[in-house]
C-alpha positions in Angstrom: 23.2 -61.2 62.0 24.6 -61.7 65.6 22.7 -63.6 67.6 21.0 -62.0 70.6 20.4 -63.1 74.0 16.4 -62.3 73.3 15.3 -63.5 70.5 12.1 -60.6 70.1 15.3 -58.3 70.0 16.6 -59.8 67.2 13.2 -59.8 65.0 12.8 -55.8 66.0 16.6 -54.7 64.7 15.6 -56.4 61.3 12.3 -54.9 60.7 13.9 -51.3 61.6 16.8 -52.2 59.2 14.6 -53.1 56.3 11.6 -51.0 56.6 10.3 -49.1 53.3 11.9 -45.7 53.1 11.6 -42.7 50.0 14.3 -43.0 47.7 14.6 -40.0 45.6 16.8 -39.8 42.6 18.1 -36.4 41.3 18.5 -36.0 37.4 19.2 -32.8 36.5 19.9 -33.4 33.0 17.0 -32.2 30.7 15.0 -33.7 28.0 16.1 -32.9 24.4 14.3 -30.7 22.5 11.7 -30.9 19.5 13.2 -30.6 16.4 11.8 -29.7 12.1 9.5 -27.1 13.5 7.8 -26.0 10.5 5.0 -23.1 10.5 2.4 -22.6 7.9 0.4 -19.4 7.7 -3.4 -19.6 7.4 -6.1 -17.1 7.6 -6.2 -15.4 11.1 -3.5 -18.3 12.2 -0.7 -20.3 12.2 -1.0 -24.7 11.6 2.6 -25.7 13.3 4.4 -28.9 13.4 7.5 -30.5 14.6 9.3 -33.9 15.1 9.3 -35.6 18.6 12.8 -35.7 20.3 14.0 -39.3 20.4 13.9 -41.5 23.4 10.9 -39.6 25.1 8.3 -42.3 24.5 6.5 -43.7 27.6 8.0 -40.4 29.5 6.7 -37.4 27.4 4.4 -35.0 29.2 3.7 -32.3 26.5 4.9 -29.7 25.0 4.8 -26.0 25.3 3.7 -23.7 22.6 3.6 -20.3 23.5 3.5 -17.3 20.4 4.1 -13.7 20.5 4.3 -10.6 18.0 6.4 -8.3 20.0 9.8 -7.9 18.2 13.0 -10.1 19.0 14.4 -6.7 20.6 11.7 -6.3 22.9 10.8 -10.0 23.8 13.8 -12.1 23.6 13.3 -15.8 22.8 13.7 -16.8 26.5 11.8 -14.5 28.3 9.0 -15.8 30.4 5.6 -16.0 29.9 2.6 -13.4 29.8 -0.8 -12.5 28.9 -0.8 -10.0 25.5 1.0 -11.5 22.8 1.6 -8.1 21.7 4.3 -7.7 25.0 5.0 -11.3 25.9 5.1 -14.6 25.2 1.9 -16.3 25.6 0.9 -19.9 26.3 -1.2 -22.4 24.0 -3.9 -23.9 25.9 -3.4 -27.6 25.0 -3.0 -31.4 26.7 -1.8 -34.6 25.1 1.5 -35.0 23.0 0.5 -34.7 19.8 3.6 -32.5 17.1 0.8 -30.2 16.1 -0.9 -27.3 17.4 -3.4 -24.6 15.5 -2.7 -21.1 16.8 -6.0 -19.5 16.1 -7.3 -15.8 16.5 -4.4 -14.0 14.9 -4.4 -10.9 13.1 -3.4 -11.0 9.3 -0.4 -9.6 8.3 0.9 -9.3 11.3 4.3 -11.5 11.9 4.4 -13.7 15.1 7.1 -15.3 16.8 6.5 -19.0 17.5 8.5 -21.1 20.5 8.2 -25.2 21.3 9.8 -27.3 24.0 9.4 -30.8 25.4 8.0 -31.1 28.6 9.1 -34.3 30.8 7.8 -34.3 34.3 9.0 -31.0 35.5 11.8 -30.9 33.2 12.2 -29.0 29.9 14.1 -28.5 26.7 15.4 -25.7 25.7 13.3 -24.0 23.3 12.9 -23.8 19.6 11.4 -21.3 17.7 10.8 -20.4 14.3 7.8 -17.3 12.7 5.3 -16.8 10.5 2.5 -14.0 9.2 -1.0 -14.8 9.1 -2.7 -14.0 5.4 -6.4 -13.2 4.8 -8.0 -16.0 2.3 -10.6 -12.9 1.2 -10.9 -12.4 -2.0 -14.3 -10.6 -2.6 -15.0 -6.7 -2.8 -17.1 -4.7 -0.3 -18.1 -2.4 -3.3 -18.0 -1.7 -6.9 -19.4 1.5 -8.5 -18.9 3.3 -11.9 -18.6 6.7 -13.5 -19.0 7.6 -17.6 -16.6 10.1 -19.3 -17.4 11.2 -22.7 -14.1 12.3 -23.3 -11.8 10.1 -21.3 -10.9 12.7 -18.4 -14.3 13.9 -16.8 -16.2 11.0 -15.0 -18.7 13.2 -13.2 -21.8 11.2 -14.5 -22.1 7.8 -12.3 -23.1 4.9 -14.0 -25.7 2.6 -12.6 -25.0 -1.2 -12.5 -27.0 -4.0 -12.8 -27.7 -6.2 -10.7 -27.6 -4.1 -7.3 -24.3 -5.3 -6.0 -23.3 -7.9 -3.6 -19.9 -9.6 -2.7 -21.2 -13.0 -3.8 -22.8 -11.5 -7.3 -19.8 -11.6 -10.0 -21.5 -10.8 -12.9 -22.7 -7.2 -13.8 -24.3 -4.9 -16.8 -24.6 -1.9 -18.3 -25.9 0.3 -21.1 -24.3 3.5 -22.4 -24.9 6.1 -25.5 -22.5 6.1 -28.0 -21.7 9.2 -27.0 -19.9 7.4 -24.0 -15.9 7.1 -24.8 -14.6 5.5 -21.4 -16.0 3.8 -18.3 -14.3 4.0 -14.5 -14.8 1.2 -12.4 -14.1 1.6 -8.8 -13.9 -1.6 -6.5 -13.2 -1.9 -3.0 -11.3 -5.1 -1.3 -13.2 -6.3 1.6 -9.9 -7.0 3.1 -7.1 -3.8 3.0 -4.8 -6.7 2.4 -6.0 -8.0 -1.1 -4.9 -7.0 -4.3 -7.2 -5.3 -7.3 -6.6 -5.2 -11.1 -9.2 -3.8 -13.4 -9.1 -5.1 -17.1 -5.2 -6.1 -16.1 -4.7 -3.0 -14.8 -3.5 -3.2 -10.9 -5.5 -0.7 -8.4 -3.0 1.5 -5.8 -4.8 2.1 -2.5 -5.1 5.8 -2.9 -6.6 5.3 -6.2 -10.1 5.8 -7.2 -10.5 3.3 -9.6 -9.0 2.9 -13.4 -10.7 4.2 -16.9 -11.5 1.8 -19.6 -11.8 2.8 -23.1 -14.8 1.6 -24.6 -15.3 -0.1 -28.1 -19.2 -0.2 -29.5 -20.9 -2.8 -29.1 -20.4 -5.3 -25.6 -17.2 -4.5 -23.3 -16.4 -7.4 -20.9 -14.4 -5.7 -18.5 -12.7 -8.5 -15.7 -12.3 -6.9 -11.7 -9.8 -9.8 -10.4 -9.1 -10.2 -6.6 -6.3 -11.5 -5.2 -6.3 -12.7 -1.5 -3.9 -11.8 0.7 -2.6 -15.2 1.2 -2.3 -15.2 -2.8 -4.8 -17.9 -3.2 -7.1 -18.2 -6.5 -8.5 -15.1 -7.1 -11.8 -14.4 -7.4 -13.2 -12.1 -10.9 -16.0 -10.3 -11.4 -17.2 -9.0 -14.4 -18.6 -5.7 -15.6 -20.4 -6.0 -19.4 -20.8 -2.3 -20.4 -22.5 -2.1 -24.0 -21.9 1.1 -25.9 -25.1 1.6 -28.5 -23.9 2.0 -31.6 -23.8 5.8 -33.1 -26.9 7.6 -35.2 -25.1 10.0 -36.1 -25.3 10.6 -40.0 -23.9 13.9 -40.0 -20.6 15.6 -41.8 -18.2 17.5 -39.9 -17.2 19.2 -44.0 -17.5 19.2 -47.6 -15.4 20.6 -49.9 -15.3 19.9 -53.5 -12.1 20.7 -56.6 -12.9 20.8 -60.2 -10.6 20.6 -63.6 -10.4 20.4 -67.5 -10.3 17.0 -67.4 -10.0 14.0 -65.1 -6.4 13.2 -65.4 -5.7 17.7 -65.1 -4.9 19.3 -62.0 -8.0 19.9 -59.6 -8.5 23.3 -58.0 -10.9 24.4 -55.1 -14.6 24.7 -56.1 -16.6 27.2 -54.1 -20.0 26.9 -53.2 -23.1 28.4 -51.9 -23.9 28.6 -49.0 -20.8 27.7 -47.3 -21.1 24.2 -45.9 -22.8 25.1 -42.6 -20.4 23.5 -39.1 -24.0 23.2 -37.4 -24.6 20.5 -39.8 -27.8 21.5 -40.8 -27.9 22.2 -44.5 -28.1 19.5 -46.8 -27.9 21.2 -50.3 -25.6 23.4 -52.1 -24.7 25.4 -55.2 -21.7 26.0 -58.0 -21.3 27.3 -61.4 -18.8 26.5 -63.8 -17.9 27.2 -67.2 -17.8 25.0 -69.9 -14.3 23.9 -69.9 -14.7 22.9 -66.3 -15.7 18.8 -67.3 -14.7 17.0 -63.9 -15.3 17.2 -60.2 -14.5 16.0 -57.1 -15.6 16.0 -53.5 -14.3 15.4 -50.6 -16.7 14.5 -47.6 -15.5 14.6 -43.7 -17.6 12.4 -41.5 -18.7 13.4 -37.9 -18.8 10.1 -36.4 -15.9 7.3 -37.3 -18.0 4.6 -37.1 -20.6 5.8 -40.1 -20.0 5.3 -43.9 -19.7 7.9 -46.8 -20.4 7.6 -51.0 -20.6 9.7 -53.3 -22.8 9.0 -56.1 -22.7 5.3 -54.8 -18.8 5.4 -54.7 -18.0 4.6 -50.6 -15.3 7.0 -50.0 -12.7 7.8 -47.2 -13.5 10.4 -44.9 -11.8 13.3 -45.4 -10.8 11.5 -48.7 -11.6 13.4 -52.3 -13.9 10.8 -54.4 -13.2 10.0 -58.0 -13.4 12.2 -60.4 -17.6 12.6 -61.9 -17.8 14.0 -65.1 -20.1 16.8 -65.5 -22.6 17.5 -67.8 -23.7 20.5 -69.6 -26.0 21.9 -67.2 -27.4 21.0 -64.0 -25.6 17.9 -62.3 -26.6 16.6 -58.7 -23.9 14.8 -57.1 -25.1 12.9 -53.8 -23.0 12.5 -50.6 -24.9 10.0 -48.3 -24.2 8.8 -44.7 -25.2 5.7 -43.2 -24.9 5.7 -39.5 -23.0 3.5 -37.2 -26.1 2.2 -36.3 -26.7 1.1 -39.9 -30.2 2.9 -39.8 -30.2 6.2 -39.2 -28.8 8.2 -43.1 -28.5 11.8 -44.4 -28.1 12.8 -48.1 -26.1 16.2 -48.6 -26.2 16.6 -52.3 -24.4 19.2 -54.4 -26.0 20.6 -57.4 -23.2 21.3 -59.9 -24.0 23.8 -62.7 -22.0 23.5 -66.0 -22.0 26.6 -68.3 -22.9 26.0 -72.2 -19.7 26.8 -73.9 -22.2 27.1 -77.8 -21.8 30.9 -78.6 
């Protein structure tokens, strides 16, 4: 420094020369962005993630998370912020700088758009962006009602189950006459989104339900749901026992006689004609005395009961062993035993074998 003539001078030029001043740096260049954004679809949201950009520690403000399910075509990737996700991009409320963020609220099975930047100061990174589509974890039903058929194709008659039902209740009976061939159940998804089988068999969403056959005795009958999301599914199960049959009844009767029990067997008539009501139980024939051997041949009603004849079980609608006859009267006793293993009917036909002594 020059020396002055006044030394105050001197002391004033220095202070203005070296008094504090703003010093502002321009850096346009902008932060780099997050990077591994990953997305994983809850129910009703979306759990994202992503890797810091290096070299932002100490200077990282936070990030931007903004979502969107407006298409690519309508919303492009870079277009600025608004207020319905369903027409813009719309910010995450959230502070701090953590590489996780929980986008909650969303509708299931809707696809959303997902964008992340790092924020330093007022600078940005350019933006990454990734999707994903929400999935309902709901596997329950919202209702399950039944319907009895009696031949497979009219399930007018609605079948009461027990207990009343309730989404958290997976365990349900019922009781149904033997009578009963098939059982409809029809269950409802408390969310549209699930899927529903019935006994294996998968449920369309305009259908009202699928038919089971039914076997006597207990039917377990599994109603699996399957989330949306395709977790675990949940099963209910529908017991529907079929009482066993008492019917003892035959639907006919026909019987074939011969000159021996190795000869050829021809048609026997007799009276009265076996009745189709089913409610005569004793007939007649006559045959002559070279006539030694008959058969009959008993048709059940009812699958499940049991036939002999003279103590012989026979087919039904098979012919029995030959029986030889006697000269004179001979009974020969048809009996049905019920499914029910109770309930039995004798039809017995009284065979009348001619004297051949002259």
């Amino acid at each position: 420094i020059a020396p002055a003539t006044d030394p105050a001078d001197d002391l004033g030029d220095l202070y203005a020369r070296n008094s504090p001043a703003t010093l502002t740096i321009e850096n346009d260049e902008a932060p780099a962005a997050p990077t591994n954004l990953d997305v994983v679809a809850g129910d009703a949201k979306l759990d994202l993630s992503w890797t810091a950009p290096a070299g932002t520690a100490g200077t990282l403000a936070d990030y931007d998370v903004h979502y969107t399910s407006a298409a690519a075509d309508a919303v492009a990737d870079s277009a600025a912020a608004g207020s319905d996700p369903a027409t813009a991009w719309v910010a995450v409320s959230r502070s701090g700088t953590g590489v996780t963020q929980t986008i909650s609220g969303l509708s299931n099975g809707t696809e959303y758009r997902v964008r992340v930047r790092t924020a330093v100061g007022a600078s940005a990174s350019a933006w990454v962006t990734d999707k994903g589509t929400p999935k309902s974890g709901d596997a329950t039903l919202s209702a399950l009602t039944a319907a009895t058929s009696t031949d497979g194709s009219d399930f007018s008659t609605a079948l009461t189950l027990a207990p009343d039902f309730a989404a958290s209740t997976t365990e349900y009976t019922a009781t149904v006459d033997s009578t009963v061939t098939h059982v409809k159940l029809i269950p409802v998804a408390n969310d549209a989104g699930a899927t529903v089988t019935v006994g294996g068999t998968a449920i369309p969403g305009d259908s009202d339900g699928v038919a089971v056959a039914l076997e006597t005795g207990k039917n377990a009958i599994a109603v699996e749901v399957t989330a949306q999301d395709g977790s675990t599914p949940k099963t209910y199960t529908v017991t529907v026992t079929r009482r066993k049959s008492s019917d003892a009844t035959l639907s006919g009767l026909t019987a074939t006689r011969a000159e021996g029990a190795e000869e050829t067997f021809e048609a026997l008539e007799f009276v009265p004609p076996f009745n189709l009501e089913r409610t005569v139980q004793n007939y007649f024939a006559t045959v002559g005395s070279s006539v030694t051997h008959v058969k009959l041949t008993p048709t059940l009603n009812q699958s499940g009961a049991t036939v002999t004849v003279n103590g012989v079980t026979v087919s039904s609608g098979s012919p029995s062993g030959a029986i030889e006859l006697s000269v004179g009267d001979n009974d020969i006793e048809a009996v049905v035993t019920a499914e029910d293993e109770t309930t039995t009917q004798t039809y017995t036909v009284r065979v009348t074998r001619q004297s051949g002594d002259a």
